[in-house]
C-alpha positions as CSV (number, residue, x, y, z in Angstrom):
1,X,57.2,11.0,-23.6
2,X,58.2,9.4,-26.7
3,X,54.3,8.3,-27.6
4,X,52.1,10.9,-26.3
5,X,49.2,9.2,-28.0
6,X,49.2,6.6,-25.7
7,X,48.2,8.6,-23.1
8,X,45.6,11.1,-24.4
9,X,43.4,7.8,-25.8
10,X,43.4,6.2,-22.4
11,X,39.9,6.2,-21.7
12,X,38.3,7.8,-19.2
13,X,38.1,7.3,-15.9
14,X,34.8,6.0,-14.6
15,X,32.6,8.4,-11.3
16,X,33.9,7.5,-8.4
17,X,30.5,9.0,-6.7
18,X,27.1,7.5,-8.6
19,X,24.9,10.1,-10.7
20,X,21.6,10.4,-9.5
21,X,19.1,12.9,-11.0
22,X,15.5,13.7,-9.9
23,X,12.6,14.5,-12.7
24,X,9.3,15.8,-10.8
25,X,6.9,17.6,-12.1
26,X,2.9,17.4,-12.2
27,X,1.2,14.6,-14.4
28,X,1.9,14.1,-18.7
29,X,4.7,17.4,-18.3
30,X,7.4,15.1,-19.9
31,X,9.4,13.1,-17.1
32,X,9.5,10.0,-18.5
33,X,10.4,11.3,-21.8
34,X,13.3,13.6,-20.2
35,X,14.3,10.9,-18.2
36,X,14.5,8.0,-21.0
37,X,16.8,10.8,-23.1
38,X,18.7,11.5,-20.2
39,X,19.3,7.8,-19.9
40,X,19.9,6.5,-23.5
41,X,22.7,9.5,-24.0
42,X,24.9,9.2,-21.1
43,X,24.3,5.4,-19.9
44,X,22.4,5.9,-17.2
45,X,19.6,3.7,-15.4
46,X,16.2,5.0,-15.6
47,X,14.2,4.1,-12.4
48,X,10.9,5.2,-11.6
49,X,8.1,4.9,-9.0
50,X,6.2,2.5,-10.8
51,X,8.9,0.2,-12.2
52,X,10.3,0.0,-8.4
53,X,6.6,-1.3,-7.7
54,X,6.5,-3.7,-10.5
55,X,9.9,-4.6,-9.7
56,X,8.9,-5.5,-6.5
57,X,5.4,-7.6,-7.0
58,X,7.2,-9.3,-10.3
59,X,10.0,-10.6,-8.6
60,X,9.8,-10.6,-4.6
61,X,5.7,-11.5,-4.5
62,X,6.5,-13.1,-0.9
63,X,7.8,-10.4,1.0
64,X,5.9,-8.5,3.9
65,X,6.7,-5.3,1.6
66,X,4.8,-6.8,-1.9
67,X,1.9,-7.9,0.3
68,X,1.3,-4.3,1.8
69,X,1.8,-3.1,-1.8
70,X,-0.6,-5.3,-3.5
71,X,-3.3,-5.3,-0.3
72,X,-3.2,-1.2,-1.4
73,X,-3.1,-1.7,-4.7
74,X,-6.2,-4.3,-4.5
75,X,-8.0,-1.6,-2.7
76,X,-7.5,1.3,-5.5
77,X,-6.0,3.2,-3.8
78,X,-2.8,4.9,-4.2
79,X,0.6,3.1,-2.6
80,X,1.6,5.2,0.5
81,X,4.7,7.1,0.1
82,X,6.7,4.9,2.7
83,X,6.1,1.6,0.8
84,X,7.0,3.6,-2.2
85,X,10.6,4.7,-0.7
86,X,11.2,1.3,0.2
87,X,10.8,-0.4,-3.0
88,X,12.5,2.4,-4.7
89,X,15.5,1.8,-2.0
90,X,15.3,-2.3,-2.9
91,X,15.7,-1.1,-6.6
92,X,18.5,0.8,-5.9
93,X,20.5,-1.6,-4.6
94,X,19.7,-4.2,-7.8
């Protein structure tokens, strides 16, 4: 090992399994702000219920899946959790 250096600045070596982390937690306790600190310091995506929605009516309007949402959403009331799952799951794949 004549130039050890070499081989201690490699850099690292990148997850081979994604991170995921779950904030929950009752209404203005501090998720997003948690989340968006958790984010900017180690690189990470931030992804929430609500931008998986917008996501979803802002860019696939069309789909069966937007249409649900937005006939719920046009109602006032609340997006049921199985819509929800699935945009989240189209988000996750983006």
């Amino acid at each position: 090992m004549m130039n050890p250096i070499k081989y201690i600045r490699q850099p690292k070596p990148k997850a081979s399994m994604p991170v995921r982390i779950m904030i929950v937690g009752p209404p203005k306790s501090g998720k997003t702000t948690v989340a968006k600190k958790l984010a900017s310091e180690y690189g990470l995506k931030r992804l929430s219920v609500g931008d998986a929605l917008r996501s979803m009516l802002s860019n696939h309007p069309d789909t069966e899946l937007s249409l649900r949402i937005n006939w719920h959403l046009h109602k006032g009331m609340t997006v049921p959790d199985a819509l929800a799952i699935q945009a989240l799951d189209l988000s996750l794949m983006e």
